[in-house]
C-alpha positions as CSV (number, residue, x, y, z in Angstrom):
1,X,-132.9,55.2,-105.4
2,X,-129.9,55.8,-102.7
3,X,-129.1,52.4,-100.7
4,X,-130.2,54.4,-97.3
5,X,-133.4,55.0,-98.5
6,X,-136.2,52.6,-97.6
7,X,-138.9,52.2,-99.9
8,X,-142.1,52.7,-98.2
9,X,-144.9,49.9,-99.4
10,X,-148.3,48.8,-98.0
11,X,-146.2,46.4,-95.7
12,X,-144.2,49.5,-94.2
13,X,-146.9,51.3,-93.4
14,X,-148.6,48.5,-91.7
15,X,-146.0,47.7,-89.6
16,X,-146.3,51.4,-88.5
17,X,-149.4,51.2,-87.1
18,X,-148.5,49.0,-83.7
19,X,-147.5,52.2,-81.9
20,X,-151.0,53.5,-82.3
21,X,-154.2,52.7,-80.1
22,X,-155.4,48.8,-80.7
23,X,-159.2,50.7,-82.7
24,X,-157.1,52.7,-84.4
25,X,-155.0,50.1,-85.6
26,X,-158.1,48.1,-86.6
27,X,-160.2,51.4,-88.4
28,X,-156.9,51.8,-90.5
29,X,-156.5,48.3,-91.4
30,X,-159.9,48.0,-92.4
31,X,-160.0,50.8,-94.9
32,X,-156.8,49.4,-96.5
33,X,-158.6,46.5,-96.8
34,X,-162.1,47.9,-98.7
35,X,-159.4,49.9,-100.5
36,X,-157.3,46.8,-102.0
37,X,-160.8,45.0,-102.9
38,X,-161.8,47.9,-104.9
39,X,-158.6,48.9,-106.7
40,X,-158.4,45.1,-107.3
41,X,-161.8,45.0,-108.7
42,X,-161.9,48.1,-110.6
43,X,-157.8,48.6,-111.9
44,X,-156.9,44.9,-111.8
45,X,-154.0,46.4,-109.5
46,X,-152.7,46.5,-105.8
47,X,-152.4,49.9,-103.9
48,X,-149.2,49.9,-104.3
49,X,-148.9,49.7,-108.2
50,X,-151.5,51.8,-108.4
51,X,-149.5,54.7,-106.9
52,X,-146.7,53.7,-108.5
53,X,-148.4,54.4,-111.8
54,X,-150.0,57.9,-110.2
55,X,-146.4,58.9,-109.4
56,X,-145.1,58.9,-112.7
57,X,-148.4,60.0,-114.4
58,X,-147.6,63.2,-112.3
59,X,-143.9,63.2,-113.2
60,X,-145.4,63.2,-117.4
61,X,-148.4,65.1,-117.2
62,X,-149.6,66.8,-113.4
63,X,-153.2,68.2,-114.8
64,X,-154.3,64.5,-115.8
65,X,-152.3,63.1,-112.7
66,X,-154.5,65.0,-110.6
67,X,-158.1,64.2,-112.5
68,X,-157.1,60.4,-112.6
69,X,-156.1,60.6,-108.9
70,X,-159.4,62.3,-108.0
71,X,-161.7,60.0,-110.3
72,X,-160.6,57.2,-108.6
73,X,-161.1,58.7,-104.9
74,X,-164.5,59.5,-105.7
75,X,-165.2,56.3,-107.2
76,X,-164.1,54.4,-104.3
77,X,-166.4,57.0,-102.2
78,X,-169.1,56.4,-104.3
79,X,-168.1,52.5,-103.6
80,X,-168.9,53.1,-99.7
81,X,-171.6,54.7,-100.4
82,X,-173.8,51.3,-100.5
83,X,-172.2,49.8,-97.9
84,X,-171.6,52.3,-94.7
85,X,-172.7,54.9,-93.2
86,X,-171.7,58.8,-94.6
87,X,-170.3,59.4,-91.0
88,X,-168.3,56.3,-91.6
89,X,-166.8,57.0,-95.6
90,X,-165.3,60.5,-94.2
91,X,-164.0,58.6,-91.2
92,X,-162.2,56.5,-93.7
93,X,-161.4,58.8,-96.5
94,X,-159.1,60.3,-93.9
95,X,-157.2,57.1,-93.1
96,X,-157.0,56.4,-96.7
97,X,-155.7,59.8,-97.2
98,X,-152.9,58.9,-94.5
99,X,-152.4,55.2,-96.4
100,X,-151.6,57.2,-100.3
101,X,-149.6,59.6,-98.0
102,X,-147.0,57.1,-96.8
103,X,-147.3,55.7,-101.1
104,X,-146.5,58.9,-102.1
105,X,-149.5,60.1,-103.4
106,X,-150.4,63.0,-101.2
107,X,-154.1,65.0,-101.4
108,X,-154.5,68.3,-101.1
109,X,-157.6,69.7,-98.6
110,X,-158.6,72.3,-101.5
111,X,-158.3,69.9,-104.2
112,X,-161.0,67.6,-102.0
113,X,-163.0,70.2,-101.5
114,X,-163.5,71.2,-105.1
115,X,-162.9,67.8,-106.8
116,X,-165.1,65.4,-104.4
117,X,-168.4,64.7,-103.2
118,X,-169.1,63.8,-100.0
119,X,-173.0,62.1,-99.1
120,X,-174.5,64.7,-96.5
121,X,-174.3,63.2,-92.9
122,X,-177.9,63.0,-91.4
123,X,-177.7,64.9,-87.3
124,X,-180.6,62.9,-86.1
125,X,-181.7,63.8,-82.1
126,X,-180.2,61.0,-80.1
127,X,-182.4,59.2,-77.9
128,X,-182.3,59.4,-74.3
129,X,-182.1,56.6,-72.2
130,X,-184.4,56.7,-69.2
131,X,-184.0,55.5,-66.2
132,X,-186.9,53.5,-66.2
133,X,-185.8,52.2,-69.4
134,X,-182.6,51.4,-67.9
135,X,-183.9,50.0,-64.8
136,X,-185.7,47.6,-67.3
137,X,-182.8,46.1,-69.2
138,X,-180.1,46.0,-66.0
139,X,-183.4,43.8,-64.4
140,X,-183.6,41.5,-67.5
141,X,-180.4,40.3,-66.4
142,X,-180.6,39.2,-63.2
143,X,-179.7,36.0,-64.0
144,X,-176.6,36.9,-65.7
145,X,-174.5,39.1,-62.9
146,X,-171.6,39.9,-65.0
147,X,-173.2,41.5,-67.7
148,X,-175.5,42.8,-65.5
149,X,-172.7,44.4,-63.5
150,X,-171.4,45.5,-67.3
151,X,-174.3,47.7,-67.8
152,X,-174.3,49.0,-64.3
153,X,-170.3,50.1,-64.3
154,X,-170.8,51.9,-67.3
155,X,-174.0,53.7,-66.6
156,X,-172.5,54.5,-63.7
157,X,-169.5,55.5,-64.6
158,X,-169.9,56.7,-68.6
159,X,-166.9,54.7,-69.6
160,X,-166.5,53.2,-73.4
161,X,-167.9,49.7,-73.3
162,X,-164.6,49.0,-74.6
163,X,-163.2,49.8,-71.5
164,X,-166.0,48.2,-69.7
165,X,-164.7,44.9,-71.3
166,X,-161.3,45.4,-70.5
167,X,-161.4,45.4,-66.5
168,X,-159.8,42.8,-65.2
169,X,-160.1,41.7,-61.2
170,X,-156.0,43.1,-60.7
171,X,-157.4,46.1,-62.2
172,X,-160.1,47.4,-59.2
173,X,-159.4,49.2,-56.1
174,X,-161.5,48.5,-53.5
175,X,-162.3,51.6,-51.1
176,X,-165.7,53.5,-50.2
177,X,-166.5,52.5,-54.0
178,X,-164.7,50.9,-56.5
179,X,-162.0,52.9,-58.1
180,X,-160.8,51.8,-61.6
181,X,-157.8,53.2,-63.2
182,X,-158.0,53.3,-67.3
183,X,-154.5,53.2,-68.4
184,X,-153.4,55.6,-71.4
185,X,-152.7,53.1,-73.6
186,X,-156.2,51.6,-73.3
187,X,-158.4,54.7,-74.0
188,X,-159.3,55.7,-77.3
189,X,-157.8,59.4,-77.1
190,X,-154.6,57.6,-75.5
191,X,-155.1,59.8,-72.0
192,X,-155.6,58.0,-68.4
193,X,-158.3,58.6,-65.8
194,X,-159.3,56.9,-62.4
195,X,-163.3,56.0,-63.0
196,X,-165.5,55.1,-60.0
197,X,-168.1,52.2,-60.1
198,X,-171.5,52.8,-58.2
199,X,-172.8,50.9,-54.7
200,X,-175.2,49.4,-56.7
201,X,-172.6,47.8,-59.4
202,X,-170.2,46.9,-56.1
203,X,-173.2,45.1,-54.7
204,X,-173.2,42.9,-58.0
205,X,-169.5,42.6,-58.5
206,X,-169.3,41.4,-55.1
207,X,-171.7,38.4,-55.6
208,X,-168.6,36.4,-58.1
209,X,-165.6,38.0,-57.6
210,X,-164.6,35.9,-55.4
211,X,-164.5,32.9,-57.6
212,X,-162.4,35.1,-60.4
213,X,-158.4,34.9,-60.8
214,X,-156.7,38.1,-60.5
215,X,-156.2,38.6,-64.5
216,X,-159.7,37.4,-65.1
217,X,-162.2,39.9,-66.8
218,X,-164.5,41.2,-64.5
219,X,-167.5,42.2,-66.5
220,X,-167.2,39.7,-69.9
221,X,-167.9,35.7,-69.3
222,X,-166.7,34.0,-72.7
223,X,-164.0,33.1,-74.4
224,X,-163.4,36.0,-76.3
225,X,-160.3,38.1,-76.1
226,X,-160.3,40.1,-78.9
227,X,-161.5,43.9,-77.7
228,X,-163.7,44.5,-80.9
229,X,-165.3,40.6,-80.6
230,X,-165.9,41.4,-77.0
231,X,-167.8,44.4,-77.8
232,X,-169.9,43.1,-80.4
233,X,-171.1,40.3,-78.6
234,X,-172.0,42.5,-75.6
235,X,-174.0,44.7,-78.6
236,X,-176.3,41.9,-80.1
237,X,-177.0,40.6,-76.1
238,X,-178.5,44.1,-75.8
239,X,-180.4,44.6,-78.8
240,X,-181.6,41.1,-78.5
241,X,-182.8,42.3,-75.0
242,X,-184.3,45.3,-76.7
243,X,-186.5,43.3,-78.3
244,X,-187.8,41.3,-75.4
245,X,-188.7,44.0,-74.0
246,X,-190.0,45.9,-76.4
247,X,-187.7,48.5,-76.5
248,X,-186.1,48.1,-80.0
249,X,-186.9,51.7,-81.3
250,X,-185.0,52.3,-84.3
251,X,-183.8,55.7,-86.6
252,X,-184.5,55.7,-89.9
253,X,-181.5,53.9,-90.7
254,X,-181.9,51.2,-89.3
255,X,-180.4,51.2,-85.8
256,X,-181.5,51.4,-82.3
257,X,-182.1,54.0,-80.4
258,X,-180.7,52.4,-77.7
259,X,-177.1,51.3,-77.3
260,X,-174.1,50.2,-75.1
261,X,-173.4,54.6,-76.3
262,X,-176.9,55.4,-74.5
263,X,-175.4,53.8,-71.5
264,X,-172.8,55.7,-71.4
265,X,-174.7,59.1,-71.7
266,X,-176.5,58.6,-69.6
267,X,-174.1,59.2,-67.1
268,X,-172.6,62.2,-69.2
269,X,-176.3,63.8,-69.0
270,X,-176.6,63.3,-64.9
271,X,-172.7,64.8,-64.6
272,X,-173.7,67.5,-66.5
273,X,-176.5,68.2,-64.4
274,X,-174.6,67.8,-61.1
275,X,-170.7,69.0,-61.5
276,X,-171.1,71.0,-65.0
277,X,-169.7,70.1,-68.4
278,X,-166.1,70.0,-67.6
279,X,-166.3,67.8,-64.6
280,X,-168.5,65.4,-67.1
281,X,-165.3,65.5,-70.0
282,X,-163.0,64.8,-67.9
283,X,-164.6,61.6,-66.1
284,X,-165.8,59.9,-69.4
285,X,-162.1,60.3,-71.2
286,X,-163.1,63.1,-73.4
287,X,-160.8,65.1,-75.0
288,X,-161.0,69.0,-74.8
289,X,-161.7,69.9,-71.1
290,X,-160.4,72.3,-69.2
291,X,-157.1,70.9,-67.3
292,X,-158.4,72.1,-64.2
293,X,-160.3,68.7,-62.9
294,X,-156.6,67.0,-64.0
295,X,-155.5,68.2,-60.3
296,X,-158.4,66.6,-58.4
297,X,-157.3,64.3,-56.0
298,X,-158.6,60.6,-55.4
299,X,-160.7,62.0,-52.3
300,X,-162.4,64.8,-54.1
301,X,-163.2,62.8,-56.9
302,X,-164.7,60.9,-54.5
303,X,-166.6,63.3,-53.1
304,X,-168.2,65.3,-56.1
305,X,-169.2,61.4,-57.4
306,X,-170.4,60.6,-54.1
307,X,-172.7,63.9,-54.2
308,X,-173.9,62.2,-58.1
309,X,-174.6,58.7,-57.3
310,X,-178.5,59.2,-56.3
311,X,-179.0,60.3,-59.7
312,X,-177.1,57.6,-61.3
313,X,-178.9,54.9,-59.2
314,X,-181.7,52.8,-60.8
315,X,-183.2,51.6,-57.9
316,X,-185.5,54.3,-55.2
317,X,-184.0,52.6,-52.4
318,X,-180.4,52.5,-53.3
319,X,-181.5,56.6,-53.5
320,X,-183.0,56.5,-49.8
321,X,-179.7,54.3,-48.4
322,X,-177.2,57.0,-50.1
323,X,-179.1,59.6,-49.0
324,X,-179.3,58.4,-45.5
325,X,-175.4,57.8,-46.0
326,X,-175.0,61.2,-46.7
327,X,-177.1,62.7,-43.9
328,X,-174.9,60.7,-41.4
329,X,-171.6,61.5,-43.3
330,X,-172.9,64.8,-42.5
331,X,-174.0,64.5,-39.2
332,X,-170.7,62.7,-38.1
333,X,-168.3,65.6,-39.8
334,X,-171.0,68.5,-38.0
335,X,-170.3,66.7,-34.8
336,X,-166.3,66.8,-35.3
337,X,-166.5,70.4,-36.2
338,X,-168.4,70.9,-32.6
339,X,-166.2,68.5,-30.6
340,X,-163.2,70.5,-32.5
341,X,-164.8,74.0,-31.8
342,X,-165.7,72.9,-28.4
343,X,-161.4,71.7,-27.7
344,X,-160.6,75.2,-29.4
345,X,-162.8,76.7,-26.7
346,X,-161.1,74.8,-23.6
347,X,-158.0,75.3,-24.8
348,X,-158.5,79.6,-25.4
349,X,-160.1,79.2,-21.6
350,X,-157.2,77.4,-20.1
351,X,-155.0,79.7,-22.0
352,X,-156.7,83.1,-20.6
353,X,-156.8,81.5,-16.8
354,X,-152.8,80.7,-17.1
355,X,-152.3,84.3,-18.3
356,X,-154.4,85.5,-15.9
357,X,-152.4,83.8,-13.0
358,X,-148.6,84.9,-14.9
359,X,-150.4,88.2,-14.8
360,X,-151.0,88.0,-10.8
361,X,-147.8,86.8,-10.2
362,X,-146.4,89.3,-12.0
363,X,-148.1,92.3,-10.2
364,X,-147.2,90.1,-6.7
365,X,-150.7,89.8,-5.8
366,X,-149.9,85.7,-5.8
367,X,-147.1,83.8,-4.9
């Protein structure tokens, strides 16, 4: 091996991981950590001497390099199998395949498709949440005004409940609503968005925010700081909820039908409605939008979110006050354009008498 070339270990790539997203971090680690159990358990070997035998099994013999390589893959699969979800094992098959990469060992997408077996992932209908459903569980908390105001901001709004979490006071901007900026490096697809909170989340907010310190969090009460922590504990407070109310409808695998996720489309489903699939993308952080609603401004954000809130609202007479706030929105700016139309029409008036007069003097028939 030459002195300038660095050997690339388990350790190597782990240290490569801190310029990704903090989740993406985390999903990686934790395959490489089922993965070292079961090469442990099954080859009496780490990761990396396991690919370190692979490598020169391929350098003697590439047929049985490749059938070994692939046996053990689909072992490990067949591993997962009893433990998480199939959605989940192809989620980490391809961060293992990125781990064995950076060893050496590289897989090839025919060889996977031919060599490996997969279980079949089960498309079940998701759930709606309705709002009388979701009028319900915000209610239940009426003693508990942060997380209340958790499920409201992100019903309202259709962020992550990662992002939910990760508010701080510093972060919100008060104006007509509350405008949150998610920063790039704290969204899952790594792409930053301005997110408005509803009157009826302000309203709640507003009640303790007062008594929180600038770097505070503004929708999680606990000691908790770690992201993923946070987010599970905000999980089990909802499906014990669930259960209270009798709500805890399940899939056949096991888990609810309702979830901090239902939350969150909720609002996709009402943006839809309103402003049309592209407008609903961009607001929840989605990837794969059209670029066009990138060049929206703060103010017409504002008002195409203004024009959704009724149907974001839980409450019929947060509907009727927005509604009546819209009427004399629109009154006021119908009254401007008269009072402007009615300036234009002075000013064209005094404009035709002073010509009329410079015509006069013209012609000599005035002095």
């Amino acid at each position: 091996m030459s002195i300038i070339t660095k050997k690339k270990t388990t350790q190597t790539f782990l240290a490569s991981l801190d310029r990704l997203p903090l989740n993406t971090q985390r999903c990686q680690r934790n395959t490489i950590k089922k993965f070292t159990v079961f090469v442990k358990e099954t080859q009496n070997l780490t990761p990396d001497q396991l690919c370190e035998e692979l490598l020169i099994m391929k350098k003697q013999d590439e047929d049985e390099y490749i059938n070994t390589l692939y046996c053990i893959l689909q072992d490990f699969i067949d591993d997962m199998i009893t433990k998480i979800s199939a959605r989940s094992i192809k989620t980490n098959f391809a961060y293992l395949r990125g781990y064995l990469y950076h060893l050496g060992v590289r897989t090839n997408e025919q060889d996977i498709k031919m060599m490996l077996k997969f279980p079949k992932v089960q498309h079940e209908e998701k759930y709606p949440l309705k709002l009388e459903q979701l009028r319900k569980i915000v209610e239940s908390y009426s003693r508990y005004p942060v997380i209340k105001a958790c499920w409201l901001a992100q019903s309202s709004s259709g962020m992550r409940i990662g992002e939910v979490l990760a508010i701080r006071k510093k972060d919100l901007e008060f104006k007509e609503r509350i405008h949150v900026y998610i920063k790039a490096s704290g969204s899952k697809n790594l792409r930053g968005r301005t997110v408005i909170l509803s009157k009826e989340t302000q309203d709640v907010v507003e009640t303790y925010i007062e008594d929180l310190k600038d770097n505070d969090f503004v929708f999680y009460k606990g000691i908790t700081k770690d992201e993923k922590s946070r987010a599970i504990n905000m999980g089990q407070s909802l499906r014990l909820c669930l259960d209270r109310l009798g709500l805890d409808m399940k899939y056949e695998d096991g888990k609810y039908k309702i979830s901090t996720h239902s939350l969150r489309a909720f609002f996709f489903t009402q943006a839809v409605r309103k402003h049309g699939e592209n407008y609903a993308h961009r607001m929840t952080g989605h990837s794969g939008y059209l670029m066009q609603y990138d060049r929206m401004n703060d103010e017409e954000k504002l008002k195409m979110y203004l024009e959704l809130e009724p149907d974001l609202s839980i409450y019929d007479l947060t509907k009727a006050n927005l509604e009546i706030e819209r009427l004399k929105t629109l009154q006021t700016k119908e009254n401007k354009d008269l009072k402007d139309q009615l300036d234009e029409l002075k000013h064209q008036l005094a404009q035709q008498g002073l010509d009329i007069v410079d015509k006069l003097k013209d012609e000599e028939k005035i002095e």
